[in-house]
C-alpha positions as CSV (number, residue, x, y, z in Angstrom):
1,X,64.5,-1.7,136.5
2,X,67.1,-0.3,134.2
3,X,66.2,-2.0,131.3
4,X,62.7,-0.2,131.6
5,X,64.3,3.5,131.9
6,X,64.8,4.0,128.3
7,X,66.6,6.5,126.5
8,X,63.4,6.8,124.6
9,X,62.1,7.3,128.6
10,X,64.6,9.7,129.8
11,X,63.8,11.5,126.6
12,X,60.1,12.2,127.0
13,X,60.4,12.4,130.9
14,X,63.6,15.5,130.0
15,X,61.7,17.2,127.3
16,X,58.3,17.0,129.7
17,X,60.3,18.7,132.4
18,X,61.1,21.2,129.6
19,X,57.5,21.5,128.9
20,X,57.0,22.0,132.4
21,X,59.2,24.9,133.2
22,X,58.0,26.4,129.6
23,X,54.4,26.2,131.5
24,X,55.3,27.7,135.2
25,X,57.2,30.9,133.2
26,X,53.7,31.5,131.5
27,X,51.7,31.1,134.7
28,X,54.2,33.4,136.5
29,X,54.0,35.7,134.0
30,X,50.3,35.7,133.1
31,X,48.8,35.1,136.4
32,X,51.3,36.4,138.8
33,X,52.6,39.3,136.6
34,X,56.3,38.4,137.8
35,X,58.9,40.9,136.7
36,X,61.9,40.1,134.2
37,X,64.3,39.7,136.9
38,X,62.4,36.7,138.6
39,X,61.9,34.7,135.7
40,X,65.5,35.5,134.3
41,X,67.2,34.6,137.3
42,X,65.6,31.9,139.3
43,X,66.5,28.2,138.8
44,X,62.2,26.9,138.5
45,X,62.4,28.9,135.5
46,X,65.3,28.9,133.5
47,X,66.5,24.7,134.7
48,X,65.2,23.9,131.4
49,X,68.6,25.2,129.4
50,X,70.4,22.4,131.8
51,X,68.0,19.8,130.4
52,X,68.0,20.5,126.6
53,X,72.0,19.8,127.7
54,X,70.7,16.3,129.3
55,X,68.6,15.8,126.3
56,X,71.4,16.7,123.8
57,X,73.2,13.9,125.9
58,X,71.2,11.2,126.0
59,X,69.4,11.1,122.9
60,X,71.3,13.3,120.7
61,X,75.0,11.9,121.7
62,X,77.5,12.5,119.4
63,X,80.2,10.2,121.0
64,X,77.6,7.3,121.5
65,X,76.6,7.9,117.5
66,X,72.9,8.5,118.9
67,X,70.6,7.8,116.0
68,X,68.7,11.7,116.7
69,X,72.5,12.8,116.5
70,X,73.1,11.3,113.0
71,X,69.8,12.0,111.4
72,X,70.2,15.8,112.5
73,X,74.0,15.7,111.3
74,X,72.6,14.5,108.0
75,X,70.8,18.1,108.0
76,X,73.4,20.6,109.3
77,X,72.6,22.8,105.8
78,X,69.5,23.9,107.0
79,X,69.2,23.2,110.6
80,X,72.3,25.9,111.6
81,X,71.0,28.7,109.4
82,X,67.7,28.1,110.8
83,X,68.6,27.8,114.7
84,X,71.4,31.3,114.0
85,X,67.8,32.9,112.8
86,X,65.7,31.4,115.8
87,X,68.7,32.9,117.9
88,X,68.9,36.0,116.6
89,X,65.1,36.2,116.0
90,X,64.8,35.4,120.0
91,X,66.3,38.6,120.9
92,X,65.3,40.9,118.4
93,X,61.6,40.4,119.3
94,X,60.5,42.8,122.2
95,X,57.6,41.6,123.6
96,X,57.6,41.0,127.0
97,X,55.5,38.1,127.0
98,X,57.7,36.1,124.7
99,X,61.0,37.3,126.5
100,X,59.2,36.2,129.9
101,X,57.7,32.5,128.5
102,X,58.8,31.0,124.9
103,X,62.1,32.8,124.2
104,X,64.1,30.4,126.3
105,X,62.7,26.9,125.0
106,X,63.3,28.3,121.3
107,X,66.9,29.0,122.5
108,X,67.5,25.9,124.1
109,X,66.1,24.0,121.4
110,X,68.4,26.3,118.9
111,X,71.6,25.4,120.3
112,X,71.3,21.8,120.1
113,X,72.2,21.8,116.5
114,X,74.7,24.8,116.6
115,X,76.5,22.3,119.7
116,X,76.7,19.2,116.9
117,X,78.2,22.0,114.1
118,X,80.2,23.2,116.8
119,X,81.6,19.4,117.5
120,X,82.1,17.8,113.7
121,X,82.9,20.9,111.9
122,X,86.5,22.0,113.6
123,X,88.0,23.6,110.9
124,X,85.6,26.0,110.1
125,X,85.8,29.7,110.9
126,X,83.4,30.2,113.7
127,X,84.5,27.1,115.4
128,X,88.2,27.9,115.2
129,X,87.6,31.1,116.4
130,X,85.4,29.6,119.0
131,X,88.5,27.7,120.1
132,X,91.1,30.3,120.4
133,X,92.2,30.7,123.9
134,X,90.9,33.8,125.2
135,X,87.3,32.7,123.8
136,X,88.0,29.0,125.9
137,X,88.8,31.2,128.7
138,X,85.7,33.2,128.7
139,X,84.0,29.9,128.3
140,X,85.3,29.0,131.5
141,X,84.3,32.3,133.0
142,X,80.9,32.6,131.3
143,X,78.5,31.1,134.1
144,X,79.8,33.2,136.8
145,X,79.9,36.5,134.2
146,X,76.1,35.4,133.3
147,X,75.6,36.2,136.8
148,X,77.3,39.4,137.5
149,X,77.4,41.3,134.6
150,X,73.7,42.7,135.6
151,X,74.9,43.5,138.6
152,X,77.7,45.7,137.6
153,X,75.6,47.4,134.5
154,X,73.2,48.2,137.1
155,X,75.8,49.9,139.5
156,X,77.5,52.1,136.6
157,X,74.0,52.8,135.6
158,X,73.1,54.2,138.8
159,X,76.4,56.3,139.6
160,X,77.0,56.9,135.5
161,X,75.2,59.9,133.4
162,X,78.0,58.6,130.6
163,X,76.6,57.0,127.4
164,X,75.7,53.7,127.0
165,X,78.5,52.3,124.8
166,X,80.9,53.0,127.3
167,X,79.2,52.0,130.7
168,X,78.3,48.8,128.7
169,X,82.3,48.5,127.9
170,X,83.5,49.0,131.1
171,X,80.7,46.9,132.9
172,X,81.8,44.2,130.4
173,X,85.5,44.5,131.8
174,X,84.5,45.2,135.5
175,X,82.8,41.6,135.1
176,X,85.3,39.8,133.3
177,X,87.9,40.8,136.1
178,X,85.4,39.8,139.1
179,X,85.0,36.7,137.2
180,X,88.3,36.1,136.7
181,X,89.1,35.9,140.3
182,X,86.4,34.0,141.6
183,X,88.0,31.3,139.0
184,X,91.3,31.5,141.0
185,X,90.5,32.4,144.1
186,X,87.4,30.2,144.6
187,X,86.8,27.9,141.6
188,X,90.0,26.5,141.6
189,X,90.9,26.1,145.3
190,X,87.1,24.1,145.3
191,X,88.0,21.7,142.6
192,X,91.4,21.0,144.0
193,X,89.6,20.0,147.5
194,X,86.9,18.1,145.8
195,X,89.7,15.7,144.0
196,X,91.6,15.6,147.2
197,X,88.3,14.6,149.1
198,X,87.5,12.3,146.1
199,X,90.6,10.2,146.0
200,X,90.1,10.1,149.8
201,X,87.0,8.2,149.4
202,X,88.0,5.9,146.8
203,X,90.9,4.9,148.9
């Protein structure tokens, strides 16, 4: 049974999943008229980022030597400028009905190449800057700042005549500090149970 699922398999059956969520964020937004919020924030319409991840993984490996991981390190010149421009392009255009639908497949797809940069080119710039600790650190926070930063630009916006720089500013370092105690006051303390409760099962 194995020996039938594929990489090739897993490939097409990840990037049809893809393909999939691309399709439900157009009907939502097309035929149900769903608002920003719903499509930005629920999982049936954004779990395609996690699976260009499992795609970049299983076909695109760059500790297995994948051959889709050497034949797009073999174009690095033209495949980062392009995915920084499909990146920056992605935000820069308005339109609610590419925000809502296309905007996250052409990021997801973007990254891939910008992750395989990120992972042979070490001593460049970006990377080393990348890899400096506070960045690391607010890698480690980013998923639970992703989800609270709206919330707190929403608050100051609603309690805050100021201008935008600043509520911006200082919703940025209201959420890094939440963030930064859910890590030690909840993160941590979980992983430290889960490795108990693992070695408690292996034994």
């Amino acid at each position: 049974m194995y020996s039938r699922f594929t990489v090739y398999r897993q490939t097409i059956i990840l990037l049809a999943l893809c393909g999939a969520t691309l399709a439900w964020r157009c009907i939502l937004h097309f035929q149900f008229h769903s608002d920003f919020t719903r499509i930005y924030y629920a999982t049936d319409t954004r779990f395609d980022s996690i699976l260009f991840g499992c795609v970049f993984a299983v076909a695109a490996n760059p500790i297995l030597r994948d051959p889709l991981h050497e034949w797009l390190l073999r174009r690095m010149n033209w495949l980062v400028p392009l995915s920084i421009v499909v990146i920056i392009g992605s935000f820069l255009i308005r339109a609610e009905s590419f925000r809502d639908t296309l905007r996250y497949t052409l990021q997801g797809l973007a990254l891939i190449p910008l992750f395989i940069a990120a992972i042979h080119y070490q001593q460049t710039l970006p990377v080393r800057f990348l890899n400096l600790p506070v960045m690391r650190f607010l890698g480690v926070l980013s998923y639970t700042l992703y989800l609270c930063h709206g919330m707190f630009m929403d608050f100051f916006d609603s309690i805050w005549a100021g201008g935008a720089f600043l509520k911006g500013l200082v919703s940025l370092v209201c959420a890094i500090c939440f963030a930064t105690l859910v890590h030690y006051w909840i993160e941590r303390p979980c992983t430290r149970i889960r490795r108990r409760l693992s070695k408690a099962l292996r034994a």
